[in-house]
N, C-alpha and C positions, 0 to 999 in steps of 0.2 A: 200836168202836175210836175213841182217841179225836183229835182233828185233828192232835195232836202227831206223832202215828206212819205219818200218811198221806203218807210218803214213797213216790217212786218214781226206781229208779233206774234209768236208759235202755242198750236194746243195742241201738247203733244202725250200720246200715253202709246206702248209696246214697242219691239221692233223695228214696226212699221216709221213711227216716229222717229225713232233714232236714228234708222236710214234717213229718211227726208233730213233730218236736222243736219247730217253727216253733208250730205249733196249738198245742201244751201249756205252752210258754212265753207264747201268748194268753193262756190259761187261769189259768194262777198258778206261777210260775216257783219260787217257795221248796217248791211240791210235789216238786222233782227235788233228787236227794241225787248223783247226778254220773251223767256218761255216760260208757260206755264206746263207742269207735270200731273198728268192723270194717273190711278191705280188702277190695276184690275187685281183680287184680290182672288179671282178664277185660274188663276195660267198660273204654272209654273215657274214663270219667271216673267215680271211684268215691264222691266227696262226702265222703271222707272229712277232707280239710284244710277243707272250707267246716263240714262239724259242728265242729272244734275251733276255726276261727274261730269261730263262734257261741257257744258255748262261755266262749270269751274276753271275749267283748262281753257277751255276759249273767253274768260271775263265778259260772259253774255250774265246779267239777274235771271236768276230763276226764283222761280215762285209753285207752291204748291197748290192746288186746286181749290182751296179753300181760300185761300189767301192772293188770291188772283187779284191785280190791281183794276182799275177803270183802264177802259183803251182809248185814244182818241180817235175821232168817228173818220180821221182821215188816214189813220194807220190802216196797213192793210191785217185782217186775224186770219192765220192758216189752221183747222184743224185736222188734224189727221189720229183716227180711231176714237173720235175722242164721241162721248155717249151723255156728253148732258150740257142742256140748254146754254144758247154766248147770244148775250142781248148786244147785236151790230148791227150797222149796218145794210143789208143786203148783197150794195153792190162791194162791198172793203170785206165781206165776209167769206172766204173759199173754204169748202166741206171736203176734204178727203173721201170719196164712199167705195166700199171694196167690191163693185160690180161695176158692169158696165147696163149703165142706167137708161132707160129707165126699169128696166129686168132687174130685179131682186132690191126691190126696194126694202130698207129695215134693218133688220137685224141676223147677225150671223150669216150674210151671203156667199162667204166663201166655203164655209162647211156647207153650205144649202146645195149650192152648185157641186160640188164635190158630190153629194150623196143621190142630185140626181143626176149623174154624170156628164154635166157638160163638159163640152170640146173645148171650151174657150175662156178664160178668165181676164179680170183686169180692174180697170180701175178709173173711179168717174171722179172730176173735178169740178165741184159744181158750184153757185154762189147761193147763198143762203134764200133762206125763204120762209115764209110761214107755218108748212106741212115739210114734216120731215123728207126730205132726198128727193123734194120734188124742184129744186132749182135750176136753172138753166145750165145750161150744158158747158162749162167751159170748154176745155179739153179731155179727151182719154188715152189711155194705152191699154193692150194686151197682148194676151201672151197664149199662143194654143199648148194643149195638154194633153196626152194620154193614158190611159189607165193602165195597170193598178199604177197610184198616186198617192202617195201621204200626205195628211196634211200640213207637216213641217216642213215638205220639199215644196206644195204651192205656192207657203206665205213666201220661202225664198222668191220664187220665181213673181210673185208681185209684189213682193219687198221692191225689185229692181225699177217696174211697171210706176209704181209711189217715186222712186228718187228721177227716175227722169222727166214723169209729170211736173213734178218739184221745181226740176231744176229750170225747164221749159218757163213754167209761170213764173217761177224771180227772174229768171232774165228778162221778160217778159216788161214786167216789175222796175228793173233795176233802169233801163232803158227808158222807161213813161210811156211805152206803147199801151194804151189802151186794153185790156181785158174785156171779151165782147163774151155772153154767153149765146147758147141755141134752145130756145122752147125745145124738154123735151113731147115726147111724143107720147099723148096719155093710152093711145089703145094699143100700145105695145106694153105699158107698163106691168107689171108682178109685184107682189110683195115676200118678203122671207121674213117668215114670223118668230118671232122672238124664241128660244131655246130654254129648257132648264131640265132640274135632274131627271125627271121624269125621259128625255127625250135620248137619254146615255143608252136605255135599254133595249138592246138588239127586239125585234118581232121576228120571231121565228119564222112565222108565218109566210114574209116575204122572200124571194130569189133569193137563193145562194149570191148572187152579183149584184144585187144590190144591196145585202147586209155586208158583204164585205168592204164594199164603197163606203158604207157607213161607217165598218169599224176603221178604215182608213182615215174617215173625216174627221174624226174626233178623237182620236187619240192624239201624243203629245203636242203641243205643250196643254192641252184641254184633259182634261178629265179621263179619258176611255172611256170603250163601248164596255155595256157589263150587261149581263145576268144572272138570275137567279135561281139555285140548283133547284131540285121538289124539296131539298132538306133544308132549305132555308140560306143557303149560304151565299153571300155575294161574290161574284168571279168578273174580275177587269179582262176583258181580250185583249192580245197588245198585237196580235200576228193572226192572221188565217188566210188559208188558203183553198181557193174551189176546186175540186173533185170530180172524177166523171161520178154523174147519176145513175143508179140502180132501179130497178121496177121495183115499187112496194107494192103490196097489198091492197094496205092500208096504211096512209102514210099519216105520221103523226110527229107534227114539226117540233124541234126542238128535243128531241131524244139521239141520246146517242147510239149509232148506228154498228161502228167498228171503232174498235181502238188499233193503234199503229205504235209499236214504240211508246205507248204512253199518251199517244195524240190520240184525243178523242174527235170523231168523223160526226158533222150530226146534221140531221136531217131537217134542213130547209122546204118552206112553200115549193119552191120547185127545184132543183138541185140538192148537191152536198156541200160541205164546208168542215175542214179542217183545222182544228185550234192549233196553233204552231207556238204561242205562247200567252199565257196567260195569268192575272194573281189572283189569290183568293183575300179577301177584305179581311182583316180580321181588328179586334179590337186595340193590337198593338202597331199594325200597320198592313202592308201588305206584304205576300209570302208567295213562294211558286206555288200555283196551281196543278203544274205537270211535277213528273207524270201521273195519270189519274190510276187511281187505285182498287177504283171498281167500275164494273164496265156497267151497269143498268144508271146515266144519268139522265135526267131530263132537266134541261132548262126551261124556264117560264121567260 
């Protein structure tokens, strides 16, 4: 092919995007034929007006998601984060996915992984296909991790994982080398299934070490871990910390055990867990929840 046609055009929504975008405008900026911008209307902050700034400052067209142009079938489309259908080509088509594939195929893989503590994150580049994340393998990176981990230090750490993927496949790109992908490999494959409000609420029921992994994976820029007192009130976790375990009785998860200072201690499936910080919901926003004020609480 020959360099004239070595366009790409970008689908881009968060962070993650605006790294990639950042690297490939490194790389050679007259390779990009215009971006399109995605929302997430979930995060805290979706990067979407910082990609159209950029945008602006480098005289690349941007377009909104809505208003996405036609591409032609021999442009190449890069998507990264991006969560809804691009009628392309196959092989002109490359999928950003935030695991390393065929494992966690779907949705939300990096909180997934988070929360059931894997060692190792990263990132799959794959070419499109007819069932979602099932396309051949281009290239990957990764990055090993260990706990505790939040989930704003991860996305850094595969923010970096996406720009040099990026940058590997425009050079790649920019040169006319060939882009080959690898069947992946279906009896390894998983799925991570889709998330929503329901899925924020700690179960008490589980380790002390794995609710905490949880509330690690889903806090900022997402939502927080939360539950719900016996008195009806909604509580954001934003901090905790695990505890050595005491012998109960009778042990009934989700009640607080000891308060500290104000931190209330509360009894997990197996282990303790310390609130170090948390807010209470209320109808004007959210408010500290410490220090707690009475010591019989139970969360559901």
């Amino acid at each position: 092919m020959g360099s004239e046609m070595a366009k790409i055009a970008l689908y881009l929504m968060t962070e993650k995007g605006l790294e990639v975008f950042e690297r490939i405008l490194s790389v050679d900026p007259s390779l990009v034929s215009h971006v399109v911008v995605g929302r997430d209307a979930n995060l805290e902050k979706d990067h979407g007006d910082d990609i159209e700034a950029r945008c602006a400052t480098a005289r690349i067209r941007c377009f909104a998601r809505e208003k996405a142009p036609s591409v032609d079938e021999n442009t190449f489309v890069m998507a990264v984060s991006w969560r809804w259908m691009i009628v392309h080509p196959g092989q002109r088509l490359i999928i950003f996915h935030d695991s390393l594939l065929p494992k966690y195929r779907g949705f939300s893989p990096l909180v997934n992984m988070l929360i059931n503590g894997e060692s190792r994150i990263g990132v799959s580049a794959v070419f499109g296909a007819q069932d979602y994340d099932r396309g051949d393998i281009i290239a990957q990176r990764h990055s090993e991790i260990a706990y505790p981990i939040k989930i704003a230090d991860a996305i850094q750490i595969n923010n970096r994982n996406y720009a040099e993927l990026a940058e590997e496949i425009v050079r790649q790109i920019s040169s006319s080398q060939p882009l080959v992908g690898q069947p992946q490999n279906e009896a390894e494959a998983s799925y991570s299934v889709w998330r929503d409000r329901e899925d924020y609420f700690v179960d008490w029921r589980q380790s002390a070490s794995d609710i905490k992994r949880m509330i690690d994976a889903v806090g900022s820029p997402y939502a927080g871990a939360r539950s719900m007192t016996s008195t009806g009130e909604e509580v954001v976790i934003e901090e905790a910390v695990e505890v050595a375990d005491v012998a109960c009785e009778l042990r009934h998860p989700g009640k607080v055990l000891f308060v500290e200072d104000g931190r209330p201690t509360v009894l997990c499936g197996t282990g303790l867990l310390r609130i170090e910080k948390a807010s209470l919901v209320t109808p004007d926003g959210q408010m500290d929840f410490l220090p707690v004020r009475k010591f019989r609480i139970r969360f559901r």
